[in-house]
C-alpha positions in Angstrom: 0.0 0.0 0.0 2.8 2.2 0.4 2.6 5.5 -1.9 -1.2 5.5 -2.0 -2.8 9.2 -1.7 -6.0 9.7 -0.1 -7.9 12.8 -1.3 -10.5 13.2 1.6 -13.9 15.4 1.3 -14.5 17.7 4.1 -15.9 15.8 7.1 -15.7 12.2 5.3 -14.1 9.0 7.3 -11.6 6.2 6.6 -10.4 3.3 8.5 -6.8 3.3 8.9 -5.4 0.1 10.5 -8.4 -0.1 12.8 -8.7 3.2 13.4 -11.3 5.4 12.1 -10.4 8.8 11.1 -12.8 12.0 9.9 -11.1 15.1 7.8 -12.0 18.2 8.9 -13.8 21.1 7.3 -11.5 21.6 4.6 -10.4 18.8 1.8 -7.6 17.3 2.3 -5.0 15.0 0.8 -3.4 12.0 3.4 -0.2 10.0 1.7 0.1 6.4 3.3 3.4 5.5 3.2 3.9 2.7 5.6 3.4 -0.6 3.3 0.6 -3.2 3.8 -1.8 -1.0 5.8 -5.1 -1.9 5.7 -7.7 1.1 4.6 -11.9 1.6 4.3 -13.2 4.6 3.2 -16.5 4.8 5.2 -18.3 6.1 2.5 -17.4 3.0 0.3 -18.3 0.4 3.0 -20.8 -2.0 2.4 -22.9 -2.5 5.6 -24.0 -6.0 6.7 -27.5 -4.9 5.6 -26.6 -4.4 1.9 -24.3 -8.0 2.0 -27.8 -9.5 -0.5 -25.6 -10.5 -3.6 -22.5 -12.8 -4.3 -20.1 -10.2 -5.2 -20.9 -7.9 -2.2 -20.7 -10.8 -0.3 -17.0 -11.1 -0.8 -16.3 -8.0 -1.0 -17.7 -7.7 2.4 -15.5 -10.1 3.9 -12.5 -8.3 2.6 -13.8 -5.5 4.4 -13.8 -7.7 7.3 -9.9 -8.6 7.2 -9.5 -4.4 6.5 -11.2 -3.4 9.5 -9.4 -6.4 11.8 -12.8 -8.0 12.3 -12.1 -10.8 10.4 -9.0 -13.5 10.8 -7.2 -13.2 7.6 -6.1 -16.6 6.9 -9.8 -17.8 7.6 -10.8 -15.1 5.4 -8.4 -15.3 2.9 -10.0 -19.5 2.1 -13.1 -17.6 1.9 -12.6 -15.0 -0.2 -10.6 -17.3 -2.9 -13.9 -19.4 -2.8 -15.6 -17.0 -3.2 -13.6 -16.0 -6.2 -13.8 -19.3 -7.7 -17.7 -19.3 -7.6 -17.9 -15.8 -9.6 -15.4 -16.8 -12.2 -18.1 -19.4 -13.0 -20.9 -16.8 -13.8 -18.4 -14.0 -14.6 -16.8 -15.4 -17.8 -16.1 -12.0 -20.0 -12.7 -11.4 -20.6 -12.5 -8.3 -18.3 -14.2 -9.4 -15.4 -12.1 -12.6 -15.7 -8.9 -10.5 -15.4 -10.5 -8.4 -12.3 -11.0 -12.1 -10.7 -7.4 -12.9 -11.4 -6.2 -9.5 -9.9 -8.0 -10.3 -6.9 -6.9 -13.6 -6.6 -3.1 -12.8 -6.8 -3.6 -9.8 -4.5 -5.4 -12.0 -1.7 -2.8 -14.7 -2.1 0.1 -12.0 -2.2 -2.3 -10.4 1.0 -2.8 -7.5 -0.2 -6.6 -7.2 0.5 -7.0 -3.6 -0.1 -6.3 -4.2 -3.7 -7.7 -7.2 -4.2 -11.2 -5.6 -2.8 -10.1 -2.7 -5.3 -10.5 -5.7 -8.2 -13.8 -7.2 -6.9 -15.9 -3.7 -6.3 -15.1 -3.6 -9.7 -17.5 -6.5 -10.7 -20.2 -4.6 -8.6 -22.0 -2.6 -11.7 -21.8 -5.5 -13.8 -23.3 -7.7 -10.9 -25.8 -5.0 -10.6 -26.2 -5.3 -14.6 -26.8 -9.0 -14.5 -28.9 -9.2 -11.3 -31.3 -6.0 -13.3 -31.7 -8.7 -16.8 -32.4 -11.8 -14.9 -36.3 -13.2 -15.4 -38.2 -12.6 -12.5 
């Protein structure tokens, strides 16, 4: 994670390491520079509430390992299966790529960026879920 820059509305939140900080009144720009730190913004969580479809779902628990409420080798088996179930409905070549980003980034654990890769899959999730017959 090191060298990522964080360009922070006024008053919005992140999670740093377990930590949850809010900017001020003014926008601001926050460089991370300590490697393999694990970050949420707040406004891009997905809350248990909104966990209703199989790509949140994992997505979710990578959220989990970012926040240190999950155990991250646990979490790391179930993200990867979780992986392996989307690359079966997910066969285009650019969400296939996306899948394989994520899947070398969780095994490499980095889960920031492998979360990066699946929210990715989110409008075309949305996209699919929108065309199936009721």
């Amino acid at each position: 994670m090191s060298g990522l820059v964080l360009k922070l509305s006024p008053k919005e939140r992140v999670l740093i390491n377990g930590a949850v900080i809010e900017n001020g009144d003014r926008r601001s720009r926050l460089s991370i520079v300590t490697p393999n730190a694990n970050i949420l913004r707040l406004r891009d969580a997905i809350h248990p509430e909104e966990v209703t479809t199989p790509v949140r779902r994992v997505c979710y628990i990578a959220q989990l390992v970012l926040s240190g409420d999950a155990e991250e080798g646990e979490a790391r088996m179930q993200i990867l299966r979780g992986i392996e179930q989307l690359s079966q409905v997910f066969t285009d070549p650019d969400s296939r790529a996306q899948l394989a980003i994520a899947t070398d980034q969780i095994v490499a654990g980095n889960t920031y960026q492998a979360l990066k890769a699946l929210r990715a899959l989110l409008p075309r999730e949305e996209r699919l879920m929108a065309a199936r017959p009721q």
